[in-house]
C-alpha positions in Angstrom: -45.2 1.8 -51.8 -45.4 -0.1 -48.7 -46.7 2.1 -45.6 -45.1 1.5 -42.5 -47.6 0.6 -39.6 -47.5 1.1 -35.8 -45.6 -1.9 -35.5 -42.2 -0.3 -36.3 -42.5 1.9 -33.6 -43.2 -1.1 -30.9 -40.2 -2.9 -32.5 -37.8 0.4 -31.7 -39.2 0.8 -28.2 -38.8 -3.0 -27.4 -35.5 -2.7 -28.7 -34.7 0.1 -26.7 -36.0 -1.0 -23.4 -33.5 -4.0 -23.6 -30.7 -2.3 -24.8 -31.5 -0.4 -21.7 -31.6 -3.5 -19.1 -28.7 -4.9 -21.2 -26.8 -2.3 -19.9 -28.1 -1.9 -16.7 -27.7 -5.8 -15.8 -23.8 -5.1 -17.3 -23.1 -2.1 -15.0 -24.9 -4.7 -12.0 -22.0 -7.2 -12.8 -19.3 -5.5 -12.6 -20.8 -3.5 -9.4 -20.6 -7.0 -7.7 -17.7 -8.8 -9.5 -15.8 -6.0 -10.8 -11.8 -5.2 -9.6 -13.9 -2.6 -7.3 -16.9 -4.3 -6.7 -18.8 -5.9 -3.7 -16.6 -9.2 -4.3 -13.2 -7.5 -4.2 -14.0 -6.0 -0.9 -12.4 -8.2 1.5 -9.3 -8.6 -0.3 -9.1 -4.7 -0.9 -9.7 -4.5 3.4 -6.9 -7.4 3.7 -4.6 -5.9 1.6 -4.9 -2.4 3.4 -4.1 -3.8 6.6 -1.4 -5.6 5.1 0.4 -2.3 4.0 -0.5 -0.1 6.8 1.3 -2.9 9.3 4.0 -2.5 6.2 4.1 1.5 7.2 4.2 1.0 10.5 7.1 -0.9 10.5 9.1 1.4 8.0 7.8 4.5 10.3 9.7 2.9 13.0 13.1 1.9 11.2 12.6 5.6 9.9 12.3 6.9 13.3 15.1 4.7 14.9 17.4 6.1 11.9 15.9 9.7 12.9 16.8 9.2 16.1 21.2 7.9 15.2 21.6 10.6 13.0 21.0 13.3 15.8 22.7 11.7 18.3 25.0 12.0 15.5 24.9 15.7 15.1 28.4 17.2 14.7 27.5 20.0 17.2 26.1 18.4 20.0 27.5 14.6 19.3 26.7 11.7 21.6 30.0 10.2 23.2 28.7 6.9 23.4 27.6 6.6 19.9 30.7 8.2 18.8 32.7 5.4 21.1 30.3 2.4 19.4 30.5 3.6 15.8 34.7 4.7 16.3 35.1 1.0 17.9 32.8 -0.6 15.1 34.3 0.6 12.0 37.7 1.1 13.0 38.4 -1.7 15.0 39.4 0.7 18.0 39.5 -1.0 21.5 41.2 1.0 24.9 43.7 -1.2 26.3 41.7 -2.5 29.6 38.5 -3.8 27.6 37.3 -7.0 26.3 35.9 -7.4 23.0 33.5 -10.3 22.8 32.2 -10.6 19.3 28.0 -11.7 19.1 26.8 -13.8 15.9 23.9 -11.3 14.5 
């Protein structure tokens, strides 16, 4: 029978202390290269900027839309957008006006 010695123990510990900075030197890399990570951080920044002028810009189509469908309102109605949308859709012109027609 073959005793085992002290070595066997150094071997487990060794092999333990670099499955240890295996994993901590993996969890490193992807702190700094990973889709989160320190590299990714300027894009991330650029692409947020990107979508909050995005939002701004739908905020405001969303307000100017806001904004026709009360003048809209059947109970207080606007006369002039009335008028605009009456002369737009139903080709509707009084006789003593000019229609001059603009390329959008």
């Amino acid at each position: 029978m073959r005793r085992r010695g002290p070595f066997t123990a150094i071997h487990k510990a060794k092999a333990t202390q670099h499955a240890a900075l295996a994993c901590l030197l993996a969890m490193g890399g992807i702190a700094i290269a990973g889709p989160s990570g320190l590299l990714a951080w300027s894009e991330n920044l650029r692409l947020l900027d990107k979508r909050q002028a995005q939002l701004a810009e739908i905020e405001a189509q969303r307000d100017a839309l806001a904004n026709r469908v009360a003048l809209l309102d059947p109970k207080n109605a606007d006369p002039d957008m009335v008028g605009e949308l009456l002369r737009s859709q139903l080709n509707v012109v009084h006789p003593d006006e000019v229609v001059i027609k603009l390329e959008d």
